[in-house]
PADOKOL-562921 format. One record per residue (C-alpha): x, y, z; residue in one letter. Coordinates in pm, whole numbers, padded with zeros to 5 digits, always signed. Last residue first. Layout:
XYZA/...
# end
This chain:
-16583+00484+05850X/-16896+00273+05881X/-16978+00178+05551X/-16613+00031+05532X/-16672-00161+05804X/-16951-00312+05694X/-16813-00411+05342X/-16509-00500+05488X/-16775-00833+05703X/-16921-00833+05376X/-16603-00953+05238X/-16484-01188+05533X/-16820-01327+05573X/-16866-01466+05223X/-17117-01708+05172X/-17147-01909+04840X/-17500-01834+04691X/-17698-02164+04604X/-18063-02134+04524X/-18355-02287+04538X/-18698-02043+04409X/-19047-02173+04574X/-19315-02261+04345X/-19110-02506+04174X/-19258-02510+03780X/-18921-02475+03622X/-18726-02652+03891X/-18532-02512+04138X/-18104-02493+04139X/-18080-02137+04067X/-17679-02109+04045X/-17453-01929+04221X/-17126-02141+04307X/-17077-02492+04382X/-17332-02707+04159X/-17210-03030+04067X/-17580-03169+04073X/-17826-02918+04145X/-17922-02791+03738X/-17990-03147+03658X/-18153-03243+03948X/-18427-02952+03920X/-18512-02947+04308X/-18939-02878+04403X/-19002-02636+04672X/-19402-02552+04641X/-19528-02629+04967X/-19633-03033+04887X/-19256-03038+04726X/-19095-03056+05048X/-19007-03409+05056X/-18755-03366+04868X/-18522-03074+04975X/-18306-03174+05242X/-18289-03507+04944X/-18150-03300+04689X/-17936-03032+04892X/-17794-03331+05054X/-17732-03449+04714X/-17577-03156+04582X/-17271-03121+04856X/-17079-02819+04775X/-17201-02486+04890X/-17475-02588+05146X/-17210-02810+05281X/-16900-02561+05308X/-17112-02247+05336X/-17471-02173+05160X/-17825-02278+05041X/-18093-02004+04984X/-18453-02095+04981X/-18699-01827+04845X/-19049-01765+04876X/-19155-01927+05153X/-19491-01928+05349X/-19682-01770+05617X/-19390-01697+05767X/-19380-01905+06101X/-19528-02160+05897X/-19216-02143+05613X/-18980-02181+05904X/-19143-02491+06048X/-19080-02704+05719X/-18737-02526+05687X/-18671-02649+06019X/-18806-02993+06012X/-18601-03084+05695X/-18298-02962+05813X/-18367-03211+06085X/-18427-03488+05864X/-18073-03408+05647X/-17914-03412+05950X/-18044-03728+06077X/-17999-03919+05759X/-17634-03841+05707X/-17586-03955+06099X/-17761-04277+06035X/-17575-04353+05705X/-17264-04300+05901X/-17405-04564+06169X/-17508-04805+05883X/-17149-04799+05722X/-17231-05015+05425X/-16905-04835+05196X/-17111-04568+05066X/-17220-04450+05418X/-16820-04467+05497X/-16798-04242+05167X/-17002-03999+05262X/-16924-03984+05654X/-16604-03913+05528X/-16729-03593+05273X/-16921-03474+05574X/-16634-03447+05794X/-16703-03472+06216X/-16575-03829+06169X/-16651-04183+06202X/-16766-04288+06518X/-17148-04227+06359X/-17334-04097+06607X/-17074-03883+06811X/-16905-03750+06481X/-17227-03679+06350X/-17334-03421+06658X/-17138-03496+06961X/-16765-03510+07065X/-16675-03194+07064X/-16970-02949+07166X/-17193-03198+07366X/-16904-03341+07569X/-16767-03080+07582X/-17013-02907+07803X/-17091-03259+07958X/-16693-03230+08098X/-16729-02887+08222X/-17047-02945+08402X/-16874-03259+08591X/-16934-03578+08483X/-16993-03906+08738X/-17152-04115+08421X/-17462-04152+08581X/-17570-03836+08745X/-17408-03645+08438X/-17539-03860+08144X/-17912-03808+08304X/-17823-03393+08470X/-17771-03342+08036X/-18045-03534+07911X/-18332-03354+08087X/-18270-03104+07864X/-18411-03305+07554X/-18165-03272+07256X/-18159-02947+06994X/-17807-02968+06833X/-17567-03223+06965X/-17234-03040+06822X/-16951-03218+06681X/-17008-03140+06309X/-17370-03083+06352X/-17689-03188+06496X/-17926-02887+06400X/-18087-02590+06643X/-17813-02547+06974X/-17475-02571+07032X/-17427-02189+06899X/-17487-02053+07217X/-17803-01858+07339X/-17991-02026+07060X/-17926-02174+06693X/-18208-02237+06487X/-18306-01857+06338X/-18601-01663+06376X/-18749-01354+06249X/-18484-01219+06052X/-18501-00896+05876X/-18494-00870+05459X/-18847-00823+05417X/-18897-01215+05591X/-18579-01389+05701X/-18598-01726+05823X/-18240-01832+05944X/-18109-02161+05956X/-17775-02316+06100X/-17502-02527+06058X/-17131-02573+06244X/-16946-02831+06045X/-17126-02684+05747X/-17469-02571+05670X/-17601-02249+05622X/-17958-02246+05521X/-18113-01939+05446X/-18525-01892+05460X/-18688-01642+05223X/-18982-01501+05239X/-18971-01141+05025X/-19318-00878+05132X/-18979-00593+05080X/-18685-00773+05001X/-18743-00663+04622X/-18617-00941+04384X/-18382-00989+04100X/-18285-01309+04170X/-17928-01234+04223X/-18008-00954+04378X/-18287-01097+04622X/-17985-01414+04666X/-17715-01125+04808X/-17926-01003+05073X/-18036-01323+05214X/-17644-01395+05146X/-17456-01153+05330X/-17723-01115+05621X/-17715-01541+05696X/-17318-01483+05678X/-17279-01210+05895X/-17509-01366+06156X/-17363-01694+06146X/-17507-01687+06515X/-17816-01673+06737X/-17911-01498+06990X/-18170-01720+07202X/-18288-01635+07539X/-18112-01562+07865X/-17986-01182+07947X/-17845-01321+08293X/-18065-01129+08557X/-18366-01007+08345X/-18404-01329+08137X/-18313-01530+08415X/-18635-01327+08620X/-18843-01460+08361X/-18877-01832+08445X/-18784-02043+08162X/-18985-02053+07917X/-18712-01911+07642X/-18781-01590+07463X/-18622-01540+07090X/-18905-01612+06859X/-19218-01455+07141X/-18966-01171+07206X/-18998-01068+06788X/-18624-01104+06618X/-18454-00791+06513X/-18183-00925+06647X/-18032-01175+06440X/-17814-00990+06219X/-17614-00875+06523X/-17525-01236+06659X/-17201-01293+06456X/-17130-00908+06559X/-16924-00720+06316X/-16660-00502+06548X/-16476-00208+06390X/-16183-00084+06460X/-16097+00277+06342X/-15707+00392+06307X/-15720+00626+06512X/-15350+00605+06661X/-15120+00421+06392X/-15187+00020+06420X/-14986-00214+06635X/-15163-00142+06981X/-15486-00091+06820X/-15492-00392+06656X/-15399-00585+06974X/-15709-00463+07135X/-15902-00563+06871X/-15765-00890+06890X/-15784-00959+07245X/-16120-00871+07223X/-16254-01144+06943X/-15978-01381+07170X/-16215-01290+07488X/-16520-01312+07282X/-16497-01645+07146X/-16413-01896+07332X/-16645-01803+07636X/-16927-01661+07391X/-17193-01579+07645X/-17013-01586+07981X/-16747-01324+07787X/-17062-01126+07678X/-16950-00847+07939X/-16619-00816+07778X/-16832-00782+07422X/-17012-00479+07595X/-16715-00337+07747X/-16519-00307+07445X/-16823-00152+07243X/-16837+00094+07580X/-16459+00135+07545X/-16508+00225+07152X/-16498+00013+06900X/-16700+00129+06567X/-17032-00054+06509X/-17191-00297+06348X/-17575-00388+06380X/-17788-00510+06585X/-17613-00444+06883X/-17674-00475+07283X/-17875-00737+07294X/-17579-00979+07348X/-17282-00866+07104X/-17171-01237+07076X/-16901-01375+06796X/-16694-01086+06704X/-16571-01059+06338X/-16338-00781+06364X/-16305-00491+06088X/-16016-00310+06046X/-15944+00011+05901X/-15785+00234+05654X/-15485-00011+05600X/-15250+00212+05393X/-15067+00364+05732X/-14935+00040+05746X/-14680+00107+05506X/-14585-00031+05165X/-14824-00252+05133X/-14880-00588+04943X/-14572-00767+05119X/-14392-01061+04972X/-14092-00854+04897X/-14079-00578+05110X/-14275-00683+05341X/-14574-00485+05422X/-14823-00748+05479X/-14570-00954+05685X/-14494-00702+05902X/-14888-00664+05981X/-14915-01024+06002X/-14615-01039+06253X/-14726-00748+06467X/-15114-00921+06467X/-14942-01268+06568X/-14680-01034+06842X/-15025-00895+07027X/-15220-01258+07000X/-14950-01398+07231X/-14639-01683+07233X/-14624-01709+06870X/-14259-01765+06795X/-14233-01825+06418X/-14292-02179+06163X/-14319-02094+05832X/-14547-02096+05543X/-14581-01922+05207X/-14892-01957+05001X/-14775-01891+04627X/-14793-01569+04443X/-15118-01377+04260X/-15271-01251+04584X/-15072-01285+04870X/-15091-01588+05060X/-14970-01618+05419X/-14979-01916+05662X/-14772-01853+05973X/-14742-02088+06258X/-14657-02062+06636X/-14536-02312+06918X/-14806-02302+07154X/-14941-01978+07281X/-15075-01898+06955X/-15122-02201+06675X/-15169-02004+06393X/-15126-01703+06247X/-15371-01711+05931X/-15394-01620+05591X/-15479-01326+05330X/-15380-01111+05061X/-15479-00888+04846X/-15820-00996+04792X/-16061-00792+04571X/-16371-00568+04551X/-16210-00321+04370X/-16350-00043+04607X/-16313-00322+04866X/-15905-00336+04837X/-15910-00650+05122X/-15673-00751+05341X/-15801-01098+05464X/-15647-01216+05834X/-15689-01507+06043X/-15564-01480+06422X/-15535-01823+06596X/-15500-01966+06972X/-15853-01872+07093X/-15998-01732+06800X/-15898-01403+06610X/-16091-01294+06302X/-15952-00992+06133X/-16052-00820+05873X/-15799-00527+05693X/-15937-00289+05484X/-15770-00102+05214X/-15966+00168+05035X/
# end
């Protein structure tokens, strides 16, 4: 069975076609740059990445192209689009509607229009995308949205709820959602089989860290909390992104800098995080080296990150009553041993203990714990696209 994911931002529309009873990836890419001048990036499996520039002016010609570049006849790896039995959209914010996937429909449609406040880069390209689909696609072809925030909502009130005063709750659906959803249910699941493990009585927290990072603590498979909030600006400093800062903060800066609310938005999404503290870079791997070279400020950033990590796995395995399992995943979790090293090192008075020798160099599944760690470390690389066909081909 053929199944197409798409995951359409603002001006781009990546694309994985997928053969998920053989579990592989016939092709994939992106159409990039929409609205501005246009660029294709596709990859078929087995052949080289071809790339060309081509008139993007909406999302509805990008998913015509990729579709007519799928079934090219030479670089194609369809004959037809009738061979695509579905297509699964990774949509950021399904409120508190969803908690799991489901098959578009105009209330589905509605829903993710209505969480347009909620995701305001997100959801409108997430539903231009579908809607696209189903303008290029044969009639009935099912679309299927995977919520980022789905995963995340089988939280208690008392993990999601905000003190704020409850009537914003009731009027604007305020509290925390959540995000990386897909990924944080791909690999919880994904570590108990590798391991071998029941999810049933199973503590596990999942640490997804990359340019965007969060944590999840997920006890008999469900998640009970997670770091990031009602947006995904919130939990760790990231990339760009503040993380968790005092409130007061924000009306501070803006009384005194003359900002408006758009401009402290930004502010705290963009030009934040490690890139604000150490005026290097948003890119782990440059902060890296800039630390290496003396760079106190990059040092600084590294050092915050890795201390906040800290804090959240710490609080995580009180909320649970413990930890059993620690997954690390995504572009940092994935490939960068020695933050995995020293997240990890001070933890050893609750049973997490790092085997050095079987971290370092590590980039795919591994147990990285040592012998007599009480608490398992492992790596599993994430991968949203796949589970994100996996989903969608349970549905249909």
């Amino acid at each position: 069975m053929n199944i197409l994911v798409i995951n359409c931002g603002s001006s781009s529309c990546k694309f994985q076609l997928f053969d998920v009873d053989k579990g592989i990836v016939l092709a994939k890419g992106n159409a990039d740059r929409i609205g501005i001048d246009g660029k294709l990036s596709y990859k078929p499996a087995g052949k080289d990445e071809i790339e060309k520039e081509v008139s993007l002016p909406d999302h509805k010609v990008a998913v015509k192209l990729v579709l007519a570049q799928l079934t090219d006849p030479e670089t194609g790896v369809i004959s037809d689009v009738s061979e695509i039995a579905a297509v699964g959209h990774r949509v950021l914010h399904g409120g508190k509607y969803y908690s799991e996937s489901v098959i578009v429909n105009d209330d589905v449609k509605k829903v993710i229009r209505d969480c347009f406040d909620l995701g305001p880069l997100h959801n409108p390209a997430n539903l231009i995308g579908i809607e696209a689909c189903e303008a290029a696609l044969p009639a009935g072809t099912p679309q299927v949205a995977v919520f980022d925030t789905a995963f995340h909502q089988t939280m208690p009130p008392k993990a999601y709820m905000y003190a704020l005063p409850y009537e914003y709750y009731e009027k604007y659906s305020i509290r925390r959602y959540g995000f990386h959803g897909t990924s944080h249910r791909y690999v919880s699941k994904r570590a108990a089989e590798f391991l071998g493990l029941d999810t049933k009585g199973l503590k596990m927290i999942t640490c997804h860290l990359g340019n965007g990072s969060s944590f999840a603590a997920v006890k008999d498979g469900k998640c009970v909390d997670t770091s990031m909030g009602l947006t995904p600006l919130a939990g760790i400093c990231m990339g760009t992104r503040t993380g968790d800062i005092d409130p007061a903060i924000v009306p501070f800066i803006q009384k005194r800098e003359g900002k408006t609310a758009e401009e402290m938005d930004t502010l705290m999404n963009k030009k934040s995080g490690v890139l604000g503290v150490s005026g290097v870079g948003s890119d782990f791997r440059d902060l890296a080296k800039a630390a290496g070279e003396g760079n106190e400020r990059a040092q600084l950033a590294l050092d915050m990150f890795v201390y906040q990590g800290q804090k959240i796995i710490g609080s995580y395995a009180a909320a649970m009553g413990g930890v059993d399992v620690i997954v690390f995943t995504a572009g940092i979790g994935e490939n960068t041993w020695n933050i995995r090293e020293q997240m990890i090192a001070p933890l050893e008075f609750m049973g997490a203990k790092i085997d050095p020798a079987k971290n370092t160099g590590i980039r795919s599944e591994a147990v990285i714990s040592a012998d007599d760690s009480k608490v398992k470390i492992v790596v599993i690389p994430t991968n949203e696209e796949l589970a994100i066909a996996q989903e969608t081909q349970a549905l249909i």
